[in-house]
N, C-alpha and C positions, 0 to 999 in steps of 0.2 A: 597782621597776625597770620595771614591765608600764606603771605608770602613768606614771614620766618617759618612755619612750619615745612613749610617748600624746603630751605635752605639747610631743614635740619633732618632730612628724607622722611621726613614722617608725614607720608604720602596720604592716606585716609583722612587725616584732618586737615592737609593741605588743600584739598578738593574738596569736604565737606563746606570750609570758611571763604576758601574760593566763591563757590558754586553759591553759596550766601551772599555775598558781595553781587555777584552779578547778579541775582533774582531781585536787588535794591532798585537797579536800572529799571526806569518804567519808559520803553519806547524810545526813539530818537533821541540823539541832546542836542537839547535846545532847539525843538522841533519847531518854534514858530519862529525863529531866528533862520535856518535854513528854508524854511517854507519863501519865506521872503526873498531866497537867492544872494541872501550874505552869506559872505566867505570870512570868518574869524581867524589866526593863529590859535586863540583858545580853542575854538569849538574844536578846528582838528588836534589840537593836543589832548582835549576830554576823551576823541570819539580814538585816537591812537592809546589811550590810557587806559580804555573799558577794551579794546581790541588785548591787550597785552594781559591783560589781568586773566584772559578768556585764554588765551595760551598759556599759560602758568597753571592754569586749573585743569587740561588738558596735557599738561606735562605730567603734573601729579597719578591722573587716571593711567595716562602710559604707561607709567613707572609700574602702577598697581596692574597690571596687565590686560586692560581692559579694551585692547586692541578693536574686536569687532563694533562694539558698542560706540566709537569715535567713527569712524567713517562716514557716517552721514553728516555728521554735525562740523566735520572737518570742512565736505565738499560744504554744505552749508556757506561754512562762511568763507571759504574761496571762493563763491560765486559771486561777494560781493568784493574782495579782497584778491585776484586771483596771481597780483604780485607779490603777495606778502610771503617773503620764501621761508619764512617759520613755520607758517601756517604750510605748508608745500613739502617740506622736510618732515613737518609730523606726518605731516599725511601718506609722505612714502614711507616713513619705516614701520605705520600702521600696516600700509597694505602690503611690504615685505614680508612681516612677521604673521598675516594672514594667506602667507600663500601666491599672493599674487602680482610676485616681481613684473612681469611685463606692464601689469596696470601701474607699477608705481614708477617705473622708468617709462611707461608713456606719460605720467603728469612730468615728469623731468622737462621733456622735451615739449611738451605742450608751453611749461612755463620760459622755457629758455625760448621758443619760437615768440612770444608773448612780449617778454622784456625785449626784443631785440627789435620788433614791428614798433612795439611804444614807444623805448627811451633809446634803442641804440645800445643797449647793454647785454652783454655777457652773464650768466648768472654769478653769484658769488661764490669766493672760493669755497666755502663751510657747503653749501650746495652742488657745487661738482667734487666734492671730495665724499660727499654722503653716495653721490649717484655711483663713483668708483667702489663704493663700498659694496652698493648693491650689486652691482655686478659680479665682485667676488666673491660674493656669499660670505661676504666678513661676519665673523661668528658674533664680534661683539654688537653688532645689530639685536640682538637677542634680548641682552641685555635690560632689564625693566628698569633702569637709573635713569637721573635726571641731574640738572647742573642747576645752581642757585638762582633764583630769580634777576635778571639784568645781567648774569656771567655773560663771557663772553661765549658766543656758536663754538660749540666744537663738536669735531663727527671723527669716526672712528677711520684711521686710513687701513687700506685695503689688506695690510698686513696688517691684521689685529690678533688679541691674546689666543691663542691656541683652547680648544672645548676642556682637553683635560687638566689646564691647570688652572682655569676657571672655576673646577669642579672642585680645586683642593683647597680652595679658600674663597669667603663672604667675597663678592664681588664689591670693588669700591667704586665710588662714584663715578659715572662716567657721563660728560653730558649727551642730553638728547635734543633736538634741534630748538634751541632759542637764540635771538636775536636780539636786540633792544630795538622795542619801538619806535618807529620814525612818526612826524608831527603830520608827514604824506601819506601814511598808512603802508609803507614798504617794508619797514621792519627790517630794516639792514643800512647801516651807515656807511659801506663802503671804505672803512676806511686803509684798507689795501690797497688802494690805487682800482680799484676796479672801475670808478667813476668814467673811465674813455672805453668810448663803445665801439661797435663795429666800424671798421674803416674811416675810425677817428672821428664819428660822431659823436654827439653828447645827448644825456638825459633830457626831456626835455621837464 
């Protein structure tokens, strides 16, 4: 329900139903499963499931403009997630829209330094086209929209709609950073070819 309300921009009860769902979560999953140092396909698809659900609900809050109030809960859970570039793309158009482009073009580079020490990779395209964005003070960064739950990333390229003709009609959907969850916790499937990384190494 959390997520057709998503899809149908009826952002307040997207978030409300969301944020419901995730307050069910009681603690790890399948905390004495991992305690034991098993590794499931399930388990990481539960805990990449409950991960995407928490972005989606976070989408919704965007939308509704509730920009300062995400940032901590963002870095939050990039401290346990700090490749998940969904999670890294909200976080920089939060702290664009607060002001503080240098801090969100330094998580850019923090996370591109990150993927490139871990797997050998590049960030994703939807990710360097968001950072080109920032740079240009692309206006439709502004924007409070959001894209349907599991759409595909899409970020605004650095030539985006001009302020005054934004101003003469309802702005229409525009996505704001989602990915589909990966069962790794990456949150981006790559499927552009991005998978070959620096000097032809591989993920690992």
């Amino acid at each position: 329900m959390g997520r057709a309300r998503l899809a149908a921009g009826d952002w307040a009860q997207a978030s409300e139903l969301l944020r419901r769902a995730l307050g069910l979560w009681r603690g790890p999953v399948l905390a004495d499963v991992s305690d034991a140092g098993l590794t499931w396909p399930e388990l990481a698809a539960l805990q990449g499931l409950r991960l995407a659900v928490h972005e989606d609900c976070i989408q919704a809050e965007l939308a509704m403009g509730r920009d300062r109030e995400l940032i901590g809960e963002l870095e939050s859970l990039l401290e346990a997630e700090p490749t998940r570039e969904r999670l890294v793309a909200q976080l920089m158009v939060v702290l664009y829209n607060c002001g503080r482009q240098p801090e969100a073009l330094d998580r850019y580079r923090r996370t591109r330094d990150l993927l490139a020490d871990r797997f050998g990779l590049e960030p994703g395209r939807d990710l360097r086209r968001l950072q080109r964005a920032i740079l240009s003070h692309d206006p439709a960064l502004a924007l409070r929209l959001t894209a349907a739950p599991g759409g595909p990333a899409e970020f605004p390229s650095p030539a985006g709609p001009r302020p005054e003709a934004a101003a003469q009609q309802p702005p229409r959907p525009r996505p704001v950073p989602a990915a589909p969850a990966r069962a790794d916790g990456r949150g981006d499937d790559r499927a552009d070819g991005r998978g070959a990384g620096r000097a032809g190494s591989t993920g690992a």
